[in-house]
N, C-alpha and C positions, 0 to 999 in steps of 0.2 A: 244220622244223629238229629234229632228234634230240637228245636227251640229250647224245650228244658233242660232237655240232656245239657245239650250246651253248655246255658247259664249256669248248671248247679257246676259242670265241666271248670269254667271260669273262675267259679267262686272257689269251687276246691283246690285249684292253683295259689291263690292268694292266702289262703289259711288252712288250709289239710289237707291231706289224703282221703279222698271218698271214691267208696267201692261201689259201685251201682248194682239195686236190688236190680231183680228182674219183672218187677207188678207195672202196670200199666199208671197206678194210682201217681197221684201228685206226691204223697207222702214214699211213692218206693222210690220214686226216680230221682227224688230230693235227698232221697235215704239218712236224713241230718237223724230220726232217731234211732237207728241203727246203725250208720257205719260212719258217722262225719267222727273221726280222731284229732280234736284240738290237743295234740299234744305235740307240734314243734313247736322248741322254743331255741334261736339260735345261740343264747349265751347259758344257755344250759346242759350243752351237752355233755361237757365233764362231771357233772352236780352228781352229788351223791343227796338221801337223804330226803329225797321228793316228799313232799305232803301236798295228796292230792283228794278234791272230790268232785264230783260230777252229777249229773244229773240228766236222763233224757224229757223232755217235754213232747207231751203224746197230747193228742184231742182228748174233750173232755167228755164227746158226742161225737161218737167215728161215724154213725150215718150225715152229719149236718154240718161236719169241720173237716176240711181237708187242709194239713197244715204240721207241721211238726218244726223241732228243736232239739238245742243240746244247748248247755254250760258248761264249763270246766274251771275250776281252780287248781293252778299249781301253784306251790310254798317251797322256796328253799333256800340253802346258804350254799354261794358260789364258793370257787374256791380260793377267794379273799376273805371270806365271812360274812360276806354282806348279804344281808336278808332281803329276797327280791320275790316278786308275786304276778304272777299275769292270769287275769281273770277274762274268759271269753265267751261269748253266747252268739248263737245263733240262730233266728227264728224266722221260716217262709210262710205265706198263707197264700192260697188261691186264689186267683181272682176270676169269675167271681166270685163270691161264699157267701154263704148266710151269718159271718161274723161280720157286725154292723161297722159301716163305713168300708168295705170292701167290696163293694158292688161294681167301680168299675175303675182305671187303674189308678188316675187321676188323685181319688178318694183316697184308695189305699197307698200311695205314694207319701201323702200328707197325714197319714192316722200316727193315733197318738200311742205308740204300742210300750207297755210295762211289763218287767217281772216284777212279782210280789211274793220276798222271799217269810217265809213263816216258823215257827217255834212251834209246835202243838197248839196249830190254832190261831197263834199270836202273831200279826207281822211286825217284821222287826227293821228290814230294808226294802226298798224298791230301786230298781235300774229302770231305766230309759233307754231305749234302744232307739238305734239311728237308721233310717230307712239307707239300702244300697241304692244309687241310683241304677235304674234298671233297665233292659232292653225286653223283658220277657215279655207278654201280653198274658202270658197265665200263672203270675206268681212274682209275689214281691218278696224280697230278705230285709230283715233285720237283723242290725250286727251289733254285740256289744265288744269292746278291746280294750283293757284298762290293765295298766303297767303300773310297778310300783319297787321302789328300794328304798330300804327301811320305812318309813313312814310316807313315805314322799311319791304321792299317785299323782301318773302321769294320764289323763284319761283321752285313749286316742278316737274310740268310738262310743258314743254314747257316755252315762253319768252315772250313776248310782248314789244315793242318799242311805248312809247305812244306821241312820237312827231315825225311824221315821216319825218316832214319838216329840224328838225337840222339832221347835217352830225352824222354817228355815230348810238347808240341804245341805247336811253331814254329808259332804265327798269321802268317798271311800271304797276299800275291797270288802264286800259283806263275806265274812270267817263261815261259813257254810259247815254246818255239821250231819252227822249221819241223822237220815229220817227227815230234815227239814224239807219244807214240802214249797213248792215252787210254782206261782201261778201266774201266767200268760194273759194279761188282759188288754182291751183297748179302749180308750177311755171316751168317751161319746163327751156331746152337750146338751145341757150345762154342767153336769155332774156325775153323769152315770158311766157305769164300768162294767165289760160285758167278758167275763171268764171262758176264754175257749180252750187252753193247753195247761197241761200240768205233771207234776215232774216229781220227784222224791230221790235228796241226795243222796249218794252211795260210794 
């Protein structure tokens, strides 16, 4: 087992079941866009009633981005009634890569990574994702894990702003509907923001 194996090994312990493709690439052995299943939830398992959507996150440049993802939302009523939501992301990039600030591990350790969730066009929230700290030398994670019953989000990895139009940071679970479209960026200085993965909910 490799260093990657490993790590993606480890991180799958902690938050799901992953099936290991068999490709050499960063993206098969990470396999988050094909087989990472965010879907334990340990006070769910009686729950009827699920509302779920997901989304994988795929480069946007498969020769120049080595790098993939996933989201999930699940929505339900326990078997008290009470309305509860865990919302999670997960996203690796290579290092090194040609998505800026990820040159060497240091760099990418400290980048500034976003999803930027969309309407036809329109964004509507952005997350924040929280760097793992990591032992790999070829690939950094970013993790999102934000819990919630009834109104009340508890946000355990990373942040999300789910109205990005008011001034300020609307904390919140952004309600993800079918076809919203989901983009991966990392935000350079002094202002600019560099689009490598992207996703379409389902």
């Amino acid at each position: 087992m490799n260093v990657r194996r490993l790590i993606v090994a480890l991180l799958a312990l902690a938050i799901a079941p992953l099936a290991y493709a068999e490709g050499g690439s960063v993206i098969d052995e990470m396999a988050i866009a094909r087989d990472l299943a965010l879907t334990h939830i340990g006070d769910a398992a009686n729950a009827e009633g699920f509302d779920v959507m997901s989304a994988m996150l795929e480069p946007m440049e498969f020769l120049s981005v080595e790098g993939a993802g996933k989201v999930h939302h699940q929505a339900w009523y326990d078997a008290d009634g009470v309305y509860k939501q865990v919302y999670r992301g997960i996203v690796g990039v290579a290092v090194p890569s040609k998505v800026p600030g990820f040159e060497t591990l240091k760099s990418a350790m400290n980048a500034d990574v976003s999803i930027i969730l969309s309407t036809n066009g329109v964004p509507y929230a952005e997350c924040m994702l929280a760097a793992e700290p990591g032992t790999s030398l070829t690939f950094v994670m970013f993790e999102l894990d934000l819990r919630a019953k009834y109104s009340d989000v508890r946000p355990n990895r990373g942040i999300c702003d789910i109205d990005v139009l008011k001034t300020g940071t609307q904390i919140g679970i952004p309600q993800m509907q079918y076809k919203d479209a989901l983009t991966v960026v990392v935000k350079g200085k002094p202002y600019a923001t560099y689009e490598f993965l992207k996703g379409y909910c389902q």
